[in-house]
C-alpha positions as CSV (number, residue, x, y, z in Angstrom):
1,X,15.8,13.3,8.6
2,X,16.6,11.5,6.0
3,X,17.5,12.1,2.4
4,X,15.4,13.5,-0.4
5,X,14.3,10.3,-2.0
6,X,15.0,7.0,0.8
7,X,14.3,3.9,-0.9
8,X,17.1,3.4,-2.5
9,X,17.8,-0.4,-3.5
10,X,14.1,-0.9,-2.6
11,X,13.3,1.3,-5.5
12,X,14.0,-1.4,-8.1
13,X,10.8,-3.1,-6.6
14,X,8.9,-0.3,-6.7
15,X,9.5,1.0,-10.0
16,X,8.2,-2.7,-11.2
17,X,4.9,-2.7,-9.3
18,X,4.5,0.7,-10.4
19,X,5.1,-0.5,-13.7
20,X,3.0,-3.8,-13.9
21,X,0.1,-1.4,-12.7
22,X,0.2,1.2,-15.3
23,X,0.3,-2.0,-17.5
24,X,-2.7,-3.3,-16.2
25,X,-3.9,0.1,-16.0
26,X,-3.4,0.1,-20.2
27,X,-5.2,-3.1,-20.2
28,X,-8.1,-1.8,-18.2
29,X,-8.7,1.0,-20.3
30,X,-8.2,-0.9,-23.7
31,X,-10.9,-3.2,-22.4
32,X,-13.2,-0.7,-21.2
33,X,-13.3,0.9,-24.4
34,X,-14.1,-2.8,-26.1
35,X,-17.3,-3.1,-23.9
36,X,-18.3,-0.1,-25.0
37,X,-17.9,-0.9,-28.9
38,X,-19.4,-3.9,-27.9
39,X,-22.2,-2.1,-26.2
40,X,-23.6,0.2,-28.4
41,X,-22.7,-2.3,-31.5
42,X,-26.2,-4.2,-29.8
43,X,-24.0,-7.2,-28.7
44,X,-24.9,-6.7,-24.9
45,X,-23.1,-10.4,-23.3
46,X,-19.6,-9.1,-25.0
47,X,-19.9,-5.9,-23.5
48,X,-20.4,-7.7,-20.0
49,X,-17.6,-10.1,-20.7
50,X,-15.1,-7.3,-21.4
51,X,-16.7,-5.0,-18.7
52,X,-15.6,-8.0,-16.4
53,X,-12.1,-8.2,-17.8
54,X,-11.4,-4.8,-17.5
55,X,-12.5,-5.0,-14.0
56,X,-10.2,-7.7,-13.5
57,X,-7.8,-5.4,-14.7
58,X,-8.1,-2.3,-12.4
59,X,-8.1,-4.7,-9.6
60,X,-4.7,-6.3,-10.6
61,X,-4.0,-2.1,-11.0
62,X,-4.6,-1.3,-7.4
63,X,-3.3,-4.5,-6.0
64,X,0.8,-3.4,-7.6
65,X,-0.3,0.0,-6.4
66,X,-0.8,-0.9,-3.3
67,X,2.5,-2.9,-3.6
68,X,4.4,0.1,-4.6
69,X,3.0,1.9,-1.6
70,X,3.4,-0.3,1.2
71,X,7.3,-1.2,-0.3
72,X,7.9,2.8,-0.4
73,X,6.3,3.6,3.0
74,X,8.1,0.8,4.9
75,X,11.5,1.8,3.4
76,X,11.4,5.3,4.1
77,X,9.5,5.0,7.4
78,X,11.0,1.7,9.3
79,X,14.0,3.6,10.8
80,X,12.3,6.9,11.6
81,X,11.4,8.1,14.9
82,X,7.7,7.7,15.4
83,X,6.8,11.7,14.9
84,X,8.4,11.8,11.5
85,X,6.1,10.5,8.3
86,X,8.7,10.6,5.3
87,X,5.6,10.4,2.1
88,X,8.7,10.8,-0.8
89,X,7.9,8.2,-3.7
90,X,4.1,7.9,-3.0
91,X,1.1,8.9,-5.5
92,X,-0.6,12.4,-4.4
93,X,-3.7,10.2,-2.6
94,X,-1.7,7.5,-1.2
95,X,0.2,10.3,0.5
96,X,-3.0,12.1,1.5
97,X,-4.2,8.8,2.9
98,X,-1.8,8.0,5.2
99,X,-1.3,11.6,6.3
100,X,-5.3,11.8,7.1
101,X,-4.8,8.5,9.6
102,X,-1.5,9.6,11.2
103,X,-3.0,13.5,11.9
104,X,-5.7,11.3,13.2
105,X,-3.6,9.9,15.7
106,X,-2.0,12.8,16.3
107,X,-5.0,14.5,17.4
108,X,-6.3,11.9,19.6
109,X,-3.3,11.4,21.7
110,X,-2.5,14.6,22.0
111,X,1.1,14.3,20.5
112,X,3.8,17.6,21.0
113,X,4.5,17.4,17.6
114,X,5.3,15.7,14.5
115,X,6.9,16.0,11.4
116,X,5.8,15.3,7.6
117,X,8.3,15.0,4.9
118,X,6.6,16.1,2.0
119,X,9.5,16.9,-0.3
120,X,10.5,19.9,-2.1
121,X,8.7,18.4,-5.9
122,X,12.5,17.8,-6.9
123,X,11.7,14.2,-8.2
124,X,7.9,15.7,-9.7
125,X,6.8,16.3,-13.3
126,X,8.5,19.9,-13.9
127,X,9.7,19.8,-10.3
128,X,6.7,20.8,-9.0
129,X,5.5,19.5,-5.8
130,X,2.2,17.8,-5.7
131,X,2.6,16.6,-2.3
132,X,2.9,19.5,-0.1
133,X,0.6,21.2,-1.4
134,X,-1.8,18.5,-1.2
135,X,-0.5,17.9,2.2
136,X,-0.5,21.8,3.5
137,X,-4.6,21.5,2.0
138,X,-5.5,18.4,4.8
139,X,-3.5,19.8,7.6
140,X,-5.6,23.0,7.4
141,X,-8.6,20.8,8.3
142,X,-7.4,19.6,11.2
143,X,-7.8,22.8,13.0
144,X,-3.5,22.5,14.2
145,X,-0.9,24.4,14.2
146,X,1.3,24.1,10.9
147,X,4.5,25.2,10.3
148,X,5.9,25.0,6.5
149,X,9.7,24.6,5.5
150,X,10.3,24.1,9.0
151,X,12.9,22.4,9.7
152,X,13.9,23.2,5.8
153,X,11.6,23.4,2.8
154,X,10.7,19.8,2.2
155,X,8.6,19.8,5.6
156,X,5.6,20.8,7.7
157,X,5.9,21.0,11.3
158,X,3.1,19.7,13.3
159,X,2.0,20.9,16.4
160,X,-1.4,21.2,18.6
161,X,-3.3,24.2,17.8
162,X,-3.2,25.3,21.3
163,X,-5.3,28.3,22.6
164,X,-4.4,31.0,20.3
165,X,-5.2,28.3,17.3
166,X,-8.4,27.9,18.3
167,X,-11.2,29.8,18.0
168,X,-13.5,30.3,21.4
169,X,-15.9,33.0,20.5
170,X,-19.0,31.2,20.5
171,X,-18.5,30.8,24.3
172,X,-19.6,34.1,24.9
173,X,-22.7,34.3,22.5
174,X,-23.1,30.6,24.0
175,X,-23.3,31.9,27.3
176,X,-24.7,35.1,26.9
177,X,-27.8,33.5,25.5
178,X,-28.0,30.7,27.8
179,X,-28.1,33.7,30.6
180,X,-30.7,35.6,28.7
181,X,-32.9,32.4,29.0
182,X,-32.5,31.2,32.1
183,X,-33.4,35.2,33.6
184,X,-36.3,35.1,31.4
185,X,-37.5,32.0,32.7
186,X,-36.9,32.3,36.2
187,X,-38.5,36.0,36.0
188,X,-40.1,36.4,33.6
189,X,-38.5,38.8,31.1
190,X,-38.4,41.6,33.9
């Protein structure tokens, strides 16, 4: 495992995407709120025209978002065996994304295990995660097994649910009623 926060001199380029999309994300919402003067001032092609601009804007947004998130990911991830996802440094849904597709995965081809580095919230607003929890909320969809702070805090261990994970029993109501059918039709309900 690696450290608490791996993108070390890659961080620089982070920080600036990061930071040319909150600006963008400024100029968005600055925008937005000009349509809307413009809007309900009557003048309706200067609302569009701004509308369109601030569009522009949440585009250029996601697009240094996405930056950020590919440049974090690839950092922290490149040198990692293939059952470890280290999510430090991304946003709460970016995280939640690429968790969803690699439990996915995980699922289909019936992996032993794997394991997510969520982070203890050390580098968080307040120092409270946002991540695991987040994290811990999708896992629990997936119907496997989940181990928290395993193999120390800033972790989940991942492994398949296996039999005592899973719940069977519907089989016997399944059954039980598919036998109650089949006597009454082959005899009638005697």
């Amino acid at each position: 495992m690696g450290s608490a926060l791996s993108i070390g001199a890659g961080s620089q380029d982070h920080e600036h995407y990061r930071s040319m999309a909150r600006k963008n994300a400024e100029l968005r919402r600055e925008f937005s709120q000009q349509s809307q003067t413009a809007y309900l001032s009557g003048n309706g092609a200067k609302a569009k025209e701004l509308s369109l601009k601030s569009k522009e804007y949440g585009r250029e947004m996601d697009r240094y978002n996405n930056m950020a998130r590919d440049l974090v990911f690839k950092l922290n991830n490149t040198n990692r065996p293939s059952n470890e996802l280290d999510l430090h440094g991304l946003k709460v849904q970016e995280a939640l994304d690429i968790t969803r597709e690699r439990l996915t995965k995980f699922v289909k081809n019936k992996e032993p295990n794997l394991l997510l580095i969520v982070g203890r919230g050390k580098n968080s607003v307040d120092g409270v995660a946002k991540i695991k929890p987040a994290v811990t909320e999708l896992v629990n969809q997936f119907h496997i097994k989940a181990t928290p702070n395993k193999p120390n805090q800033g972790c989940i261990w991942i492994e398949p649910a296996g039999p005592e994970g899973v719940d069977l029993s519907w089989i016997d109501d399944f059954f039980l009623g598919l036998a109650k059918k089949l006597w009454t039709y082959l005899f009638g309900g005697r």
